[in-house]
C-alpha positions as CSV (number, residue, x, y, z in Angstrom):
1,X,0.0,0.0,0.0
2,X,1.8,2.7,-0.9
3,X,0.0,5.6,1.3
4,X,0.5,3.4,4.4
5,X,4.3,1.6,3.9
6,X,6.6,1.3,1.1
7,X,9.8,-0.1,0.3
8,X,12.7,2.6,0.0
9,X,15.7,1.5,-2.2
10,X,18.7,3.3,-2.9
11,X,21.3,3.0,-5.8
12,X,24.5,5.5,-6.1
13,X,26.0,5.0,-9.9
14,X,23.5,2.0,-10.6
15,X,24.3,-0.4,-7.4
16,X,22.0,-0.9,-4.8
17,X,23.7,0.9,-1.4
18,X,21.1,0.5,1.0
19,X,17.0,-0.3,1.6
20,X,14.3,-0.4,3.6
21,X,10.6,0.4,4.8
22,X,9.3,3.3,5.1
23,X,6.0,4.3,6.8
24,X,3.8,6.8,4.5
25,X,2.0,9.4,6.8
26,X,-0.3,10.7,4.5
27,X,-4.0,10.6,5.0
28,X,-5.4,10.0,1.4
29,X,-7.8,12.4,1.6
30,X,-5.4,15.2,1.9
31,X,-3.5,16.7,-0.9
32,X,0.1,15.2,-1.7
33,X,1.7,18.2,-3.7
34,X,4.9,18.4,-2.4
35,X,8.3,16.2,-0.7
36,X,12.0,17.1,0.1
37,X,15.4,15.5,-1.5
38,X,18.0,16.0,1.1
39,X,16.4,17.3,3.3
40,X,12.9,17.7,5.2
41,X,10.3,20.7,5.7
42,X,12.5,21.7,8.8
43,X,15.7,21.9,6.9
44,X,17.7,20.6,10.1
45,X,21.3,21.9,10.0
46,X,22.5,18.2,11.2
47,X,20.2,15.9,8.6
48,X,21.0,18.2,5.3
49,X,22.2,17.0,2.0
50,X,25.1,18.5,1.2
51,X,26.5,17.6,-2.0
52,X,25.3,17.6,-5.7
53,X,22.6,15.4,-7.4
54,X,22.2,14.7,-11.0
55,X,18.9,14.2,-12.6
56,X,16.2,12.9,-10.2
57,X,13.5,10.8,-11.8
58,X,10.4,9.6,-10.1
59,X,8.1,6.4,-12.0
60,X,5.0,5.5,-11.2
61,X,5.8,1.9,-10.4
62,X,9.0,-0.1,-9.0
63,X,12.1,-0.5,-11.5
64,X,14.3,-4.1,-11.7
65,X,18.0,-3.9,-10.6
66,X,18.6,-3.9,-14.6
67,X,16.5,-1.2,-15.4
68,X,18.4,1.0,-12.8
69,X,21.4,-0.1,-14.2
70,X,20.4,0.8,-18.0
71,X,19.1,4.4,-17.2
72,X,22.6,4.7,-14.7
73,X,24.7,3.3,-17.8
74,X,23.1,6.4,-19.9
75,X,25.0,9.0,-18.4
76,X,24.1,11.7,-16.3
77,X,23.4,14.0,-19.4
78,X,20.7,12.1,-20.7
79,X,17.9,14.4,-21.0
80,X,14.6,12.4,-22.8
81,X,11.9,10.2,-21.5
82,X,11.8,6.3,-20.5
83,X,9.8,3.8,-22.2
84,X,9.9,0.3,-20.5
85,X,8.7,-2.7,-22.3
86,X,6.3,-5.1,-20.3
């Protein structure tokens, strides 16, 4: 259920560094318009990103460990759109 608990897994340069659940609080009758990359709505000086990201994609449904690893082996200037066969 993805309002409620969902799986979290992280890949730096197309391998899988770390995972794990994550509970969703979200009430699905409220609006979902916005969520923070490196950081939360508090900005807390100790729990910051500091770095640099390259393009951030979001899909609607989970990705394979090859799929990461195709879109990772594309470079980070690839600038176009995804289509995944079934």
């Amino acid at each position: 259920n993805r309002w409620r608990n969902s799986e979290i897994r992280c890949y730096v340069n197309g391998q899988l560094v770390s995972y794990g659940d994550m509970a969703l609080h979200v009430n699905t009758n409220d609006s979902y318009d916005k969520g923070f990359l490196g950081s939360s709505e508090t900005a807390d000086a100790n729990r910051v990103f500091c770095g640099q990201l390259g393009a951030v994609y979001v899909f609607s449904e989970a990705l394979n460990p090859a799929q990461i690893f195709a879109i990772h082996q594309l470079g980070p200037g690839y600038k176009s759109t995804f289509k995944f066969k079934s």
